[in-house]
C-alpha positions in Angstrom: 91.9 109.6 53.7 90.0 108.9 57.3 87.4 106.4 57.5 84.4 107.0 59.1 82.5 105.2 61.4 78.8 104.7 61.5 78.5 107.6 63.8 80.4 110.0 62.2 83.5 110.1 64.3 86.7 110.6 62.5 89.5 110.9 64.2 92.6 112.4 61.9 96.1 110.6 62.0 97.6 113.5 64.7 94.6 112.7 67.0 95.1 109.2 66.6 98.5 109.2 67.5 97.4 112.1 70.6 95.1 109.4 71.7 97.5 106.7 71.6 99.9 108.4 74.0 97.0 109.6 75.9 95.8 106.2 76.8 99.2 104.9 77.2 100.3 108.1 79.6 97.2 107.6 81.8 97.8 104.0 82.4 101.8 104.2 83.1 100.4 106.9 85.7 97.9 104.0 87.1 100.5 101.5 87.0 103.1 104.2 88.6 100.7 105.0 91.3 100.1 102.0 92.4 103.6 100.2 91.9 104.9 103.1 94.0 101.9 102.3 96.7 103.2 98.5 96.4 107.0 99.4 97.1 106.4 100.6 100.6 105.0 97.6 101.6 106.2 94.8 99.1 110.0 94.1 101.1 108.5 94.5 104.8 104.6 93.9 105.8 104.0 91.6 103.0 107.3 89.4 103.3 105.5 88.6 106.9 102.5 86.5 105.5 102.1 83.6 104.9 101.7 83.0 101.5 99.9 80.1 99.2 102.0 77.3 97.2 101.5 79.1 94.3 102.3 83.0 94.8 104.8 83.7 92.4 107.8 85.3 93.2 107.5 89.3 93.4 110.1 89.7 90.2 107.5 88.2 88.0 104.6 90.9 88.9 106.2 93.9 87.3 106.7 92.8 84.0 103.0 91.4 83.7 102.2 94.1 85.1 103.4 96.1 82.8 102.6 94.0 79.5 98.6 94.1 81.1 99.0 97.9 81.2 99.9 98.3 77.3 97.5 95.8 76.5 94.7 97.8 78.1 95.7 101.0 76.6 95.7 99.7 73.1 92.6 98.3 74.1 90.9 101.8 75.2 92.5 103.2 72.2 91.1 100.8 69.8 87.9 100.8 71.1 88.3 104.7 71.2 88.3 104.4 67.1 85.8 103.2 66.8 83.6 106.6 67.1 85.3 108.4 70.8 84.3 108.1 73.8 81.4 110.1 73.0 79.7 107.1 71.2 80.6 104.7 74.0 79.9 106.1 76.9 79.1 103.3 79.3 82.1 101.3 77.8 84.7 104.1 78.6 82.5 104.6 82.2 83.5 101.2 83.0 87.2 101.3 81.9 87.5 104.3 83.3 86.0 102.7 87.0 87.8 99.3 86.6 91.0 101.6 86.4 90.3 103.0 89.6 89.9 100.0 91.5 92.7 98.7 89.9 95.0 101.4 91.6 92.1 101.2 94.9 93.6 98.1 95.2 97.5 98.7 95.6 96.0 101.2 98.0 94.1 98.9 100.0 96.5 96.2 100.0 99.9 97.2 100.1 98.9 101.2 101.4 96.7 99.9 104.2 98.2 96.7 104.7 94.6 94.8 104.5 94.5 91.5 102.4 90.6 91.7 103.5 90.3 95.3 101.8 92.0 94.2 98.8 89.9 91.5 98.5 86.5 93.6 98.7 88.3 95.9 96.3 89.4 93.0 93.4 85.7 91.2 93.5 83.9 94.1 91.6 87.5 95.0 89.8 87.0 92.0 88.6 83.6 92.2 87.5 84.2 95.1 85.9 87.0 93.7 83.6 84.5 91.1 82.4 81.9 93.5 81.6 84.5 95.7 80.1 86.0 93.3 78.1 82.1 92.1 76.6 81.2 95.9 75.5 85.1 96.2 74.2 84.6 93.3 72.0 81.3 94.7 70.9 82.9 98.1 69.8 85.8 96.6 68.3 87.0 92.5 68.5 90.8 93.4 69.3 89.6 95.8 72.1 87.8 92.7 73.6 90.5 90.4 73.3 93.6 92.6 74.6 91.4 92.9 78.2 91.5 88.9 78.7 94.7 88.6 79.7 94.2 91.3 82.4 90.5 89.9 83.2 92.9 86.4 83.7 95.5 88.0 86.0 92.9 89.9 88.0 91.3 86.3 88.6 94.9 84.8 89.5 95.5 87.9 91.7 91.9 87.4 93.4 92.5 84.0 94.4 95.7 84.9 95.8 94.4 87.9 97.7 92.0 85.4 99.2 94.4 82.7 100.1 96.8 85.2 101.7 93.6 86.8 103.6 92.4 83.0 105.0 95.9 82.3 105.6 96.6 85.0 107.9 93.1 85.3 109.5 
């Protein structure tokens, strides 16, 4: 039997699963997008800066990459249970926008070759993980939690993304 939730919203164990994939597909597609951005730029322009102490080297990115990806799909999803988008509309307005600016950024980066573009680009990304993450953990606790880790890289990748602007400036 379905539970339902205060608002009604029951989603069966096929539209679970549907949704599942769904949020899974639509952030492989992000994270395709933009790693694909990233690769034209990652092994020429970008070996040419000068870098911080503490940039990692580019072999680590992809896998957290990829980890914060599946994390903020089950996080969407879970929230998503919760009652659908539908009953969260401002919380799945923001996921959906700190999504785009997530990709914005490889663009602006990597695509135009402009730490100072990324940089505008990752301050409100960030911003909008945060607030994300608050109205996540209000729908559902998990769906909070799974965004910190991302909320935490975005704030690494910010402060690199600065460093690497001032450096080369």
């Amino acid at each position: 039997m379905t539970q339902s939730t205060p608002s009604g919203f029951a989603p069966n164990q096929r539209s679970k699963i549907f949704a599942l994939i769904a949020f899974m597909v639509l952030c492989l597609i992000i994270s395709a997008a933009g790693g694909a951005v990233t690769a034209t730029s990652v092994q020429g322009w970008y070996t040419t800066l000068e870098k911080p102490f503490f940039n990692p080297p580019n072999w680590l990115f992809a896998p957290v990459w990829t980890m914060i990806y599946f994390m903020i799909a089950f996080s969407g999803w879970r929230a998503w249970l919760k009652g659908g988008i539908a009953n969260a509309k401002v919380a799945f307005g923001i996921y959906g926008a700190q999504l785009l600016l997530n990709l914005a950024w490889s663009f602006l980066f990597f695509g135009a070759q402009s730490p100072f573009l990324g940089l505008i680009d990752i301050i409100p990304l960030l911003i909008l993980i945060i607030i994300n993450a608050v109205m996540f953990w209000k729908i559902d606790r998990l769906a909070g939690i799974l965004m910190v880790p991302y909320a935490l890289w975005v704030s690494f990748a910010m402060l690199l993304n600065g460093s690497i602007y001032f450096l080369n400036t």
